[in-house]
C-alpha positions in Angstrom: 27.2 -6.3 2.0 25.0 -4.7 4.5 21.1 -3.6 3.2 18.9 -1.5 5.8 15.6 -1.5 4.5 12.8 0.9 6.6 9.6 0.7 5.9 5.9 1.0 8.2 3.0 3.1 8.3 0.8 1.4 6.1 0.4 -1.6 4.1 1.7 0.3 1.4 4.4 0.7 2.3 5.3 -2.6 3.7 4.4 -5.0 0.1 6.5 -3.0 -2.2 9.4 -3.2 0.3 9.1 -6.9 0.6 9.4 -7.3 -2.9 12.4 -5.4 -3.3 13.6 -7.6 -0.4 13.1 -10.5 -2.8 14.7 -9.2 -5.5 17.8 -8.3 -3.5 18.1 -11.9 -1.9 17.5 -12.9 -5.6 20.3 -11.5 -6.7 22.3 -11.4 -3.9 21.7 -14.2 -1.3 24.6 -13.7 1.2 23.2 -9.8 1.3 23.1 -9.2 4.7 19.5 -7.4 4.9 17.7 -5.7 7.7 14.2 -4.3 8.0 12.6 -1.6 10.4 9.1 -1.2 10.8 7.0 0.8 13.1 5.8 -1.9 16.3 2.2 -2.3 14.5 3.2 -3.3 11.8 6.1 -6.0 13.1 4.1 -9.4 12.7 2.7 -8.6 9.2 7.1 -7.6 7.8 7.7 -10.6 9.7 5.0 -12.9 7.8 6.2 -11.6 4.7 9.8 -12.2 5.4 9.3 -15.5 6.5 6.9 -16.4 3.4 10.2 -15.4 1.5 12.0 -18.2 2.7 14.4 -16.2 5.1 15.7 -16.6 8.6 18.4 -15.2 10.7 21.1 -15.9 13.0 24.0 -17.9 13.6 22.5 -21.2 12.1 21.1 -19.4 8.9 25.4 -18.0 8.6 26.7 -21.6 9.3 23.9 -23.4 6.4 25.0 -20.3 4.1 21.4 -19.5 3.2 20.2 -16.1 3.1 18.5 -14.5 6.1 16.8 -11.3 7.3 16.9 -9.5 10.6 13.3 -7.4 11.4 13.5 -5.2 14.3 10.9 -2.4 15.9 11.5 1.4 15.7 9.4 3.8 17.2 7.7 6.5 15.0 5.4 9.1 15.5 3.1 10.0 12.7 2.3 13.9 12.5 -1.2 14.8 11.5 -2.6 17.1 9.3 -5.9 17.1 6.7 -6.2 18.6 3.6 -8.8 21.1 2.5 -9.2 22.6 6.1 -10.4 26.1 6.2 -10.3 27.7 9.7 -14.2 27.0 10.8 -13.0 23.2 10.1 -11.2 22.9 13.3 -14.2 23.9 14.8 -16.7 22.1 12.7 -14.4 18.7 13.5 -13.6 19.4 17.2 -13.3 16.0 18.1 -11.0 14.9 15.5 -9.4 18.6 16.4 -8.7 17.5 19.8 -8.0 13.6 19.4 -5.6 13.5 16.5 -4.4 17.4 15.5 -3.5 18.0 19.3 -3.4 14.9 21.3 -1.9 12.7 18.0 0.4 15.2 17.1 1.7 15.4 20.7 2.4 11.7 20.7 3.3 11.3 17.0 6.4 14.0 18.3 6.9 11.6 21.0 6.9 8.8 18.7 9.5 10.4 15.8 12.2 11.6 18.8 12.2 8.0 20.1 12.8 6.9 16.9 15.5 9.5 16.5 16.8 8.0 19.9 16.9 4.4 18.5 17.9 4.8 14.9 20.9 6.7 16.4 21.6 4.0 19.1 21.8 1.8 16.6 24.2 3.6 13.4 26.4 5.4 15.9 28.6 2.6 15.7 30.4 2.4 12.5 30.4 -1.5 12.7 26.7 -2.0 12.8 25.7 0.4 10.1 24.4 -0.3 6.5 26.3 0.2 3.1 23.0 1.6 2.0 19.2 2.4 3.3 16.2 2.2 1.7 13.4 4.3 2.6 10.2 3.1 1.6 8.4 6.4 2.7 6.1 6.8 5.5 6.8 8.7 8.6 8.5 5.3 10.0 11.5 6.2 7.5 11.9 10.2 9.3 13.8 9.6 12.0 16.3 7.1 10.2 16.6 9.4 7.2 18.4 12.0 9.5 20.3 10.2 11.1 21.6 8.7 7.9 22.4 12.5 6.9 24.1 13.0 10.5 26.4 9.9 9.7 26.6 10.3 6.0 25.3 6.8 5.3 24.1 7.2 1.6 20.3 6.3 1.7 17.5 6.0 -1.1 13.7 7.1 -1.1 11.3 5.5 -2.9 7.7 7.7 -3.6 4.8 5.9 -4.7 2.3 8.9 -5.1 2.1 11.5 -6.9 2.5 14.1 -4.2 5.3 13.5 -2.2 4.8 13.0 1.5 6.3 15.1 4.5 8.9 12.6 5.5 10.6 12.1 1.8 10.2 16.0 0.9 12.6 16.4 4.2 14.9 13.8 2.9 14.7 14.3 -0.8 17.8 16.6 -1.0 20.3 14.5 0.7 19.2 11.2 -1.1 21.1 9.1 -3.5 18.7 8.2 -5.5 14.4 8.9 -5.2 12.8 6.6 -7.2 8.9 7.3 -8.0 6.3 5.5 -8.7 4.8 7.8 -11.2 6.4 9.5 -14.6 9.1 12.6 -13.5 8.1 15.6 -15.9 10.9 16.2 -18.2 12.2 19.8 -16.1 11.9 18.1 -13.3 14.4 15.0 -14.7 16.9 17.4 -15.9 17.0 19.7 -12.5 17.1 16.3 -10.6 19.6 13.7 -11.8 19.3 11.8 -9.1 15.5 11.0 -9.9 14.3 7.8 -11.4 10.8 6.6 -12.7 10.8 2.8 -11.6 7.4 2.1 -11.1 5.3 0.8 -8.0 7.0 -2.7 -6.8 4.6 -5.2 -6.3 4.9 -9.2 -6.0 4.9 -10.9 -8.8 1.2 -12.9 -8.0 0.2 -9.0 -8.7 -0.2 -10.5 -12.9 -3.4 -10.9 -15.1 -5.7 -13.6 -15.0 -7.2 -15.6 -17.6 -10.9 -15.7 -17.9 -10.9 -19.7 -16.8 -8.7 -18.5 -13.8 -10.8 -16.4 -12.8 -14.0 -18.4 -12.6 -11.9 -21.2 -10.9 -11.2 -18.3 -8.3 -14.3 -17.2 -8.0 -15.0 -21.0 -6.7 -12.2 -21.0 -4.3 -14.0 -18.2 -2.5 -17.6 -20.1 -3.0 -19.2 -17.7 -5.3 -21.1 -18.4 -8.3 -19.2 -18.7 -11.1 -21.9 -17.1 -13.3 -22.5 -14.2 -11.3 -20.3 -10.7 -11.8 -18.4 -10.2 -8.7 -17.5 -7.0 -7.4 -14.8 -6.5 -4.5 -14.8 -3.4 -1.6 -11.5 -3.1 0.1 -10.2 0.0 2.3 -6.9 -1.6 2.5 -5.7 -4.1 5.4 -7.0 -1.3 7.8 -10.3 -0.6 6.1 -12.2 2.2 5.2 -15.2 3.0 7.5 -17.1 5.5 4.9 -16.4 2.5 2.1 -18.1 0.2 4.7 -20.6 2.0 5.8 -21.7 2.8 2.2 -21.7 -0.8 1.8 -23.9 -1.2 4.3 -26.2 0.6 2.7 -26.3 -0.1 -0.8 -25.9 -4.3 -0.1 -29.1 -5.5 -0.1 -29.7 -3.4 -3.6 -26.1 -4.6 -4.7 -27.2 -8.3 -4.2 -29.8 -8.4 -7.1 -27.1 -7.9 -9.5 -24.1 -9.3 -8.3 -22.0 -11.3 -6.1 -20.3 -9.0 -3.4 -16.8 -10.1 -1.5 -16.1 -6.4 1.8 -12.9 -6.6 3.0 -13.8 -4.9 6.3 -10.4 -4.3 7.5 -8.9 -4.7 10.9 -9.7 -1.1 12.3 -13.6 -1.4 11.9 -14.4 -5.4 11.2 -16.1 -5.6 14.9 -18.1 -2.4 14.0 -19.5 -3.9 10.2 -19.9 -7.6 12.4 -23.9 -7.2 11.4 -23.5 -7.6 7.9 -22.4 -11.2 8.5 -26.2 -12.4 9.1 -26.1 -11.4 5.0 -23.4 -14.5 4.2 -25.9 -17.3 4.5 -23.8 -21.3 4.4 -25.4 -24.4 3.0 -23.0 -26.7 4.6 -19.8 -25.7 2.2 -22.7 -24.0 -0.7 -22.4 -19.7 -0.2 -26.2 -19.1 -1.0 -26.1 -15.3 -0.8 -23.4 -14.4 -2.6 -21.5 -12.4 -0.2 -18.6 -12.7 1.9 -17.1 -10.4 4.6 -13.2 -10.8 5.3 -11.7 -8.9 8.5 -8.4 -9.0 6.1 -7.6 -11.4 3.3 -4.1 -12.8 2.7 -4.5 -13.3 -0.6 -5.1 -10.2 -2.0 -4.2 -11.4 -5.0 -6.1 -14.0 -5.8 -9.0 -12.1 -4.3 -8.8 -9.4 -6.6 -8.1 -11.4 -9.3 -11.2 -13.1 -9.2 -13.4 -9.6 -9.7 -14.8 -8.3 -12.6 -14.9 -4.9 -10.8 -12.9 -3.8 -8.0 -13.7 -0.7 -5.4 -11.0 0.8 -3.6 -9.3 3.6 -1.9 -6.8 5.3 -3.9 -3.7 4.5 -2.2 -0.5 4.1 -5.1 0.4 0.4 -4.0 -3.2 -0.9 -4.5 -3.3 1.3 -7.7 -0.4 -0.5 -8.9 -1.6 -4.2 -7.6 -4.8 -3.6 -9.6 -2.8 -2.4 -12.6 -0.5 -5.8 -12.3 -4.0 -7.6 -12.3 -5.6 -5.7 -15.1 -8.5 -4.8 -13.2 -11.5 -2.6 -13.9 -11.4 -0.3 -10.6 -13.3 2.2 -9.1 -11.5 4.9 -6.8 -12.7 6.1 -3.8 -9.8 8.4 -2.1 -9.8 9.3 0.9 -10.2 13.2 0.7 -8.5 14.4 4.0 -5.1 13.0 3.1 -2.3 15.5 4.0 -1.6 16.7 0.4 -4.6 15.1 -0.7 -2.1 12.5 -2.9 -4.9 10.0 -2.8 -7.2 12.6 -4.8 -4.4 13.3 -7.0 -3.4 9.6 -8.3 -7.2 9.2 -9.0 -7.4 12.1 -11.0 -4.7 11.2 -13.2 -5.9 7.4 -13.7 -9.7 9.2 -14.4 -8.1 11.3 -16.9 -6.3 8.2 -18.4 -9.9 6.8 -18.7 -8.1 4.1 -16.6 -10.5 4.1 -13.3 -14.1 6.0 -12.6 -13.5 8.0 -9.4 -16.6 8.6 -6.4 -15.7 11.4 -4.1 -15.9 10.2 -1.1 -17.9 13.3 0.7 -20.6 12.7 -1.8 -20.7 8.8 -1.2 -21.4 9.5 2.5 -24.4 11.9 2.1 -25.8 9.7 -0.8 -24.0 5.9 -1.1 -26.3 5.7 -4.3 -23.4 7.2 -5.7 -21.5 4.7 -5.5 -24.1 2.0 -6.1 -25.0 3.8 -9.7 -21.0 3.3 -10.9 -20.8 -0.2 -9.5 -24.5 -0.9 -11.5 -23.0 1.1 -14.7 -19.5 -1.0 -14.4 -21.0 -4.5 -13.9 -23.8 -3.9 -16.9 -21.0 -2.7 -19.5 -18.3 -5.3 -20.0 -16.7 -3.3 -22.6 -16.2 -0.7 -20.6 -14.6 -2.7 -17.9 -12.0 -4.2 -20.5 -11.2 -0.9 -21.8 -10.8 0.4 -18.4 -8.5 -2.5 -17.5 -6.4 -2.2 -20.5 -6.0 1.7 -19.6 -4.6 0.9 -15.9 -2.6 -1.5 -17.3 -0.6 0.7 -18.8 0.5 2.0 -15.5 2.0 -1.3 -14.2 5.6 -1.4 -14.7 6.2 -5.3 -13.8 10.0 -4.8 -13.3 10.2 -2.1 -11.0 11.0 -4.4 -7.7 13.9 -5.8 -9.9 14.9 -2.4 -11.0 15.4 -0.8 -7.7 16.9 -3.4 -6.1 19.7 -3.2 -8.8 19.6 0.8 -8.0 20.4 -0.4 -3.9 23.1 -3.0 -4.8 24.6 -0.7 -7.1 24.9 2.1 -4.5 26.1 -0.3 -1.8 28.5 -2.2 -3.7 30.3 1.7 -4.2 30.1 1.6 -0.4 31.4 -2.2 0.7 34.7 -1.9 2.9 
């Protein structure tokens, strides 16, 4: 049984994939499974698939253990904002210029040398899947129609609430599309092929108890006693989330603990902030920490009493699996503006308190009033938590990768 699993983009894309890759090898160990990914994201798919206990090549046939091939595609991503009037374009000439003209023109570059190698690489009947898994992102375009042009049955999984460009292309022609969100009842009955399973996420993604929590706490050297409130824009970062920061630290700081995850794109740029994590040999005297990225996200989160975030769908549904009082910061120029949309929802659920991000930047008191409100009212926090965790649906990696053995096992020659 051949699996090709694509997947790139973003972060969020990548995690949910992995652990539908577990739950495949789980259930199927001599599975033979391959993942694409987009050439940035390469060494983090192949961490992951390591960290799963997987390897690949002649050895890993001859000790019968399961393995996993990861190879590069080219993609081009095509950009677009949401909310633009025409005056914008003028208003935001530089990102005009750099990423509506000049990133579009590579991001076509990108998607037709991925057309180029996804075809290179299905044209021959021998080498291609039983079944494909698209984990959205515009990584998955290019291999989605060539999967049409060959007829190789293929399956989309949507995490938001709005669907992105790539999987609205390749919605028709799917198998199945699996969402991460609840299918409105017309919508089910004009759609058979549509499935609610959840948002996969790895099973660390689980509540913690109070005692775990203040042991984790330790583990990252903050005091025990002290709330503790964790900023993340994701394993790229969010530079209006840091910059707000910034701001509102030293006023932060006299009511709680404080762990940024800066992210890769704009660590170098929030480096300053460092002089705030003050050492006593092994003792964190300030309270505050600064990560580039943090490889256990988990445990990280899990050790908050308050977590503040963008609004992306897979940390939505990592924070639901931890139970976590959240606050939502989405990133407002989103084509589609899906980030803006999964907050409303959970803010409606009473499930998360949402800062618009435009507002933040002019005045980051904004977002220092909801942290202040959160940290001061633990009953709201618990309510809050209980409301998002309503959203986690812990079996949804185990469900689709039933869903993908299901439709390659019609396929097996």
């Amino acid at each position: 049984m051949k699996i090709l699993v694509v997947g790139g983009g973003s972060g969020g894309h990548i995690t949910p994939a992995v652990a539908v890759v577990r739950e495949i090898l789980e259930k199927k160990p001599r599975a033979e499974v391959e993942f694409w990914t987009d050439f940035k994201y390469y060494k983090n798919v192949t961490k992951l698939t390591t960290e799963i206990g997987v390897a690949w090549g002649e050895e890993a046939r001859r000790k019968k253990t399961t393995y996993i091939r990861v190879r590069r595609i080219p993609a081009g991503k095509f950009h677009r904002y949401s909310n633009w009037h025409l005056k914008d374009y003028f208003v935001h000439i530089g990102i005009t210029i750099k990423d509506l003209i000049i990133g579009n023109i590579l991001g076509f570059l990108g998607f037709s040398a991925g057309l180029i190698t996804a075809f290179s690489r299905l044209v021959n009947k021998q080498n291609r899947p039983d079944v494909i898994f698209l984990k959205g992102g515009y990584v998955c375009l290019p291999v989605g129609l060539v999967a049409k042009l060959f007829k190789i049955p293929y399956i989309i999984h949507e995490s938001d609430v709005v669907a992105g460009l790539a999987n609205r292309l390749l919605m028709k022609k799917a198998a199945k599309v699996a969402f991460g969100s609840p299918i409105p009842e017309e919508t089910q009955k004009s759609h058979p092929n549509y499935i609610w399973t959840g948002i996969p996420v790895g099973s660390e993604f689980k509540p913690v108890s109070s005692t775990k929590q203040l042991s984790l706490k330790k583990a990252f050297s903050f005091n025990e006693e002290k709330p503790l409130v964790i900023i993340t824009g994701g394993s790229q970062g969010s530079e209006n989330l840091n910059e707000a920061t910034r701001t509102i630290l030293p006023e932060l700081l006299k009511f709680t603990s404080v762990g940024l995850v800066a992210g890769r794109k704009h660590y170098e740029n929030m480096i300053d902030l460092k002089d705030y994590e003050n050492w006593d040999k092994a003792s964190l005297e300030s309270n505050f920490r600064m990560w580039e990225f943090n490889t256990t996200m988990d445990e990280l989160m899990g050790a908050a009493d308050v977590v503040v975030s963008r609004a992306g769908a897979t940390t939505i549904a990592e924070l639901a699996g931890l139970k976590k009082a959240t606050i939502l910061v989405p990133f407002a120029r989103l084509p589609g503006g899906h980030q803006t949309k999964n907050a409303e929802r959970l803010e409606k659920a009473k499930a998360a308190v949402v800062v618009n991000d435009l507002k933040m930047v002019n005045d980051p008191t904004v977002l220092l009033k909801e942290i202040r409100h959160l940290v001061k009212s633990p009953r709201l926090r618990a309510d809050m938590a209980d409301n998002l965790a309503k959203e986690a649906r812990s079996d949804a990696a185990k469900n689709l990768a039933e869903i993908i053995l299901e439709e390659a096992g019609k396929n097996v020659s």
